[in-house]
PATORFI-689850 format. One record per residue: y, x, z of N, C-alpha, C in turn. Coordinates in steps of 0.05 Angstrom, whole numbers, padded with zeros to 5 digits, always signed. Example, Ala and Ser with C-alpha at 12.3 -4.5 7.8 and 13.67 -1.06 7.14 Angstrom:
<balums>
-00114+00264+00156-00090+00246+00156-00066+00264+00156-00045+00257+00142-00021+00273+00143+00001+00258+00157
</balums>
This chain:
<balums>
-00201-00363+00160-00189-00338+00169-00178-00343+00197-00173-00322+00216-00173-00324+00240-00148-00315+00247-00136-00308+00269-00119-00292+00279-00125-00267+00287-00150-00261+00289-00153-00225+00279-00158-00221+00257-00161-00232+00233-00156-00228+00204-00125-00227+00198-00108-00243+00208-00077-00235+00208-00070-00205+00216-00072-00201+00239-00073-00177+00252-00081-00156+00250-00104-00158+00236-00114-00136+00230-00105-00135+00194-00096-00151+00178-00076-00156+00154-00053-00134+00161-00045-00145+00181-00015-00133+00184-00025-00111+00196-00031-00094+00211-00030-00073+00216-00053-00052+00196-00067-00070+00180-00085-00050+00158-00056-00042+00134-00039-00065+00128-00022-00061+00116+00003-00045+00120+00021-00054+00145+00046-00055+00153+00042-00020+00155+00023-00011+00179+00025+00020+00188+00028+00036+00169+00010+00035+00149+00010+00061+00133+00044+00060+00105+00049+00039+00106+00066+00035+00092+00094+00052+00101+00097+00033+00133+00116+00047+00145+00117+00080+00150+00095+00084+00158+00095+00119+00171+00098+00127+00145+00080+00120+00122+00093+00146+00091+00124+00142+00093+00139+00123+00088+00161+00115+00081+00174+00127+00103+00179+00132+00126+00188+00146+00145+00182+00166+00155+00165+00177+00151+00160+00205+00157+00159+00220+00122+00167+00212+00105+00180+00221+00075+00204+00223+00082+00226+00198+00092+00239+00196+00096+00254+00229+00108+00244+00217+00132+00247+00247+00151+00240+00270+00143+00230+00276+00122+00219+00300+00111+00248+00308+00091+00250+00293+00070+00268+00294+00049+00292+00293+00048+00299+00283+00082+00323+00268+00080+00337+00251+00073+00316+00238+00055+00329+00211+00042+00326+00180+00051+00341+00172+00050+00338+00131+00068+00316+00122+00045+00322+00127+00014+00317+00113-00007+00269+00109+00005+00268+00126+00014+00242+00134+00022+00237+00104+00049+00250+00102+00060+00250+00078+00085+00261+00058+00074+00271+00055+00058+00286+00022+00033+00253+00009+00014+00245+00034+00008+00219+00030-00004+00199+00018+00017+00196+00036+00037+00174+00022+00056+00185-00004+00069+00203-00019+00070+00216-00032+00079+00208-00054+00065+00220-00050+00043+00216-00070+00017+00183-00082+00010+00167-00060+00014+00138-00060+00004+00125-00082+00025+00132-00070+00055+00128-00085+00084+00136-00115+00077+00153-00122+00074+00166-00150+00072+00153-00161+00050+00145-00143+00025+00132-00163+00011+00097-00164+00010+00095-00146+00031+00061-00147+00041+00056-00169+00057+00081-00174+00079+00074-00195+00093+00074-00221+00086+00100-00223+00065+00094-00252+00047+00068-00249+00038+00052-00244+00016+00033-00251+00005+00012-00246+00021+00012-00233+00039-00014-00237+00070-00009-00262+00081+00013-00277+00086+00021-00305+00100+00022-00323+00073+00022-00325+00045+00017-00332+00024-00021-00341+00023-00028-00313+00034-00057-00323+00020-00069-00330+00049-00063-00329+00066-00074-00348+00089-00068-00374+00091-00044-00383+00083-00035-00414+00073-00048-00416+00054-00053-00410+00031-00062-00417+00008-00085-00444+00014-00105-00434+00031-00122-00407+00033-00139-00394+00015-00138-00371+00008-00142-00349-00005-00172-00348-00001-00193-00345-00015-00214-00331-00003-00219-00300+00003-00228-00287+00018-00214-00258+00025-00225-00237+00004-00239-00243-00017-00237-00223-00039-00210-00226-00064-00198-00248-00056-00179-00260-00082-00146-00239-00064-00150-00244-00032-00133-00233-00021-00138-00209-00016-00153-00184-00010-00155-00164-00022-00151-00158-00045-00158-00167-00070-00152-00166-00095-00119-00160-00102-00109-00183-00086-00077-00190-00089-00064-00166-00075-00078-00162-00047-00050-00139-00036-00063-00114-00041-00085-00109-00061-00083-00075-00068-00066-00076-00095-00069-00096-00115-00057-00090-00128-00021-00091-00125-00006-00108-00103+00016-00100-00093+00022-00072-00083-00007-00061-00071-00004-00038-00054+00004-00016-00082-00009-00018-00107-00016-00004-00133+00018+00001-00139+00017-00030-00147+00054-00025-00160+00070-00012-00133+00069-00020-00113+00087+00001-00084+00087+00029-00093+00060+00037-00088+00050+00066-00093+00063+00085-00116+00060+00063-00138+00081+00070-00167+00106+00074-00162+00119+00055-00152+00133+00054-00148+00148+00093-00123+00137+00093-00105+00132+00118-00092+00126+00142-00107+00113+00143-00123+00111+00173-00145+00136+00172-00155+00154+00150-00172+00169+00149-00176+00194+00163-00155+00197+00152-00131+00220+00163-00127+00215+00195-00108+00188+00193-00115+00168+00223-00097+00188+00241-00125+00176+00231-00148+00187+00250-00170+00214+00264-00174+00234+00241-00172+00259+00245-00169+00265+00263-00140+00259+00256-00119+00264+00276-00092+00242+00296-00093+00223+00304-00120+00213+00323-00105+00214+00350-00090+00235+00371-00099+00239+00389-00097+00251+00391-00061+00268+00373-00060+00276+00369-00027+00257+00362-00009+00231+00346-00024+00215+00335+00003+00195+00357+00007+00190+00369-00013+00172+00398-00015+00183+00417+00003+00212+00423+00003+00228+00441+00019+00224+00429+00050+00226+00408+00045+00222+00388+00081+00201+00399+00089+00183+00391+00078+00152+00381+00087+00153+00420+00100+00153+00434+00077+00146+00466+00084+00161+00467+00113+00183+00463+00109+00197+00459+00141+00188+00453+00166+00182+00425+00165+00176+00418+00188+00151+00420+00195+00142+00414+00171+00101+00413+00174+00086+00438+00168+00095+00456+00168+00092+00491+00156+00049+00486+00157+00042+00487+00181+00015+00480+00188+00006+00452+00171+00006+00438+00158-00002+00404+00153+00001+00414+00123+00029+00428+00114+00037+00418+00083+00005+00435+00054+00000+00413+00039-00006+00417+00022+00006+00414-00005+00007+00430-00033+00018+00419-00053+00015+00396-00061-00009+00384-00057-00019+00358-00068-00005+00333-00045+00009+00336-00027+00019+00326-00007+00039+00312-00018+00060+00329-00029+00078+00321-00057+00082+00309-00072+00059+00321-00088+00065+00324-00117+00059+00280-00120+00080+00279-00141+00081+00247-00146+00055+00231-00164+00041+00262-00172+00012+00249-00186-00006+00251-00169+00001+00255-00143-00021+00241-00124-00016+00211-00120+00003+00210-00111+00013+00183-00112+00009+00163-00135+00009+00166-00163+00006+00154-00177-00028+00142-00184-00045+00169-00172-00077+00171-00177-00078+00151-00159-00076+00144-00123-00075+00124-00110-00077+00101-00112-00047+00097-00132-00038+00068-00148-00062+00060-00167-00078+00083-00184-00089+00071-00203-00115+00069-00190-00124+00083-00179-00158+00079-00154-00149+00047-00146-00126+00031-00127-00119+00013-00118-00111-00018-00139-00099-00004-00170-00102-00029-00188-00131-00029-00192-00142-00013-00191-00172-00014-00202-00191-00027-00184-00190-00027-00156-00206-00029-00133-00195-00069-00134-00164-00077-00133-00152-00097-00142-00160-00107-00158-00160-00093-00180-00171-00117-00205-00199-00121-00202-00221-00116-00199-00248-00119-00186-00258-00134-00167-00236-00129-00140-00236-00159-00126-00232-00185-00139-00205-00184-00151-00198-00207-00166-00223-00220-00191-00235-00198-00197-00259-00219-00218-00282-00218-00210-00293-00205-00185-00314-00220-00173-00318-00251-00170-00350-00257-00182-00358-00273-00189-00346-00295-00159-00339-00308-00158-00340-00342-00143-00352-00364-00139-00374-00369-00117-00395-00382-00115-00381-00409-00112-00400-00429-00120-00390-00457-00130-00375-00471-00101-00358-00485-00105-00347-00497-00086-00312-00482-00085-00312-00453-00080-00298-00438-00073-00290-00426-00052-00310-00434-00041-00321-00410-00009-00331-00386-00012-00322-00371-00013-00332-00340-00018-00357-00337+00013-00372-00328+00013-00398-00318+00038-00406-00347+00058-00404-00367+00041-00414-00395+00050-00443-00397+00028-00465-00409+00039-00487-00419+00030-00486-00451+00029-00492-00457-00002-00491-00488-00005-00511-00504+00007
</balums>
């Protein structure tokens, strides 16, 4: 793994995490929305710097941070559910042009999580060519 496999780790990961979590944030009014992305970020970057020490082969580390991304995501319907009614009122607010219901609603969020345990668990049991070099020829 390289230093644009880091890089491109962290900003495939870090961006999208941050902007939902802060621009929810800013929608709903609530911090609890930027504590989440916060939390998710810090523990994306450990197990991205986890499986590059390891070293990871890069289907075992995709495997690993969708299904972190899965539980985050869950985690996000969850507190989408609890704030929904305020971030609905937000979003109509500020985003009048952008807002859709499905923008919301916390069973989008949860469909995400389960597309992402699923896409996760599939990396993780792809087959492993002998040695344990993933796209090496013996």
């Amino acid at each position: 793994m390289t230093l644009r496999h880091w890089y491109a780790g962290l900003l495939g990961g870090l961006l999208p995490i941050l902007l939902l979590g802060f621009l929810y944030s800013a929608l709903a009014d609530r911090l609890l929305f930027v504590y989440w992305a916060l939390g998710l970020a810090t523990l994306w970057v450990v197990l991205l710097r986890h499986g590059f020490a390891a070293p990871w082969p890069g289907a075992r580390l995709a495997g690993a941070l969708a299904l972190l991304s899965a539980v985050g995501l869950a985690g996000f319907a969850a507190i989408e559910a609890r704030h929904h009614e305020i971030l609905d009122l937000g979003f109509r607010a500020v985003l009048p042009g952008l807002y859709h219901p499905v923008a919301t609603r916390p069973t989008t969020a949860a469909a995400v999580a389960v597309l992402l345990a699923l896409a996760g668990t599939v990396a993780l049991l792809l087959p492993r060519r002998p040695g344990g070099r993933e796209g090496v020829s013996p």
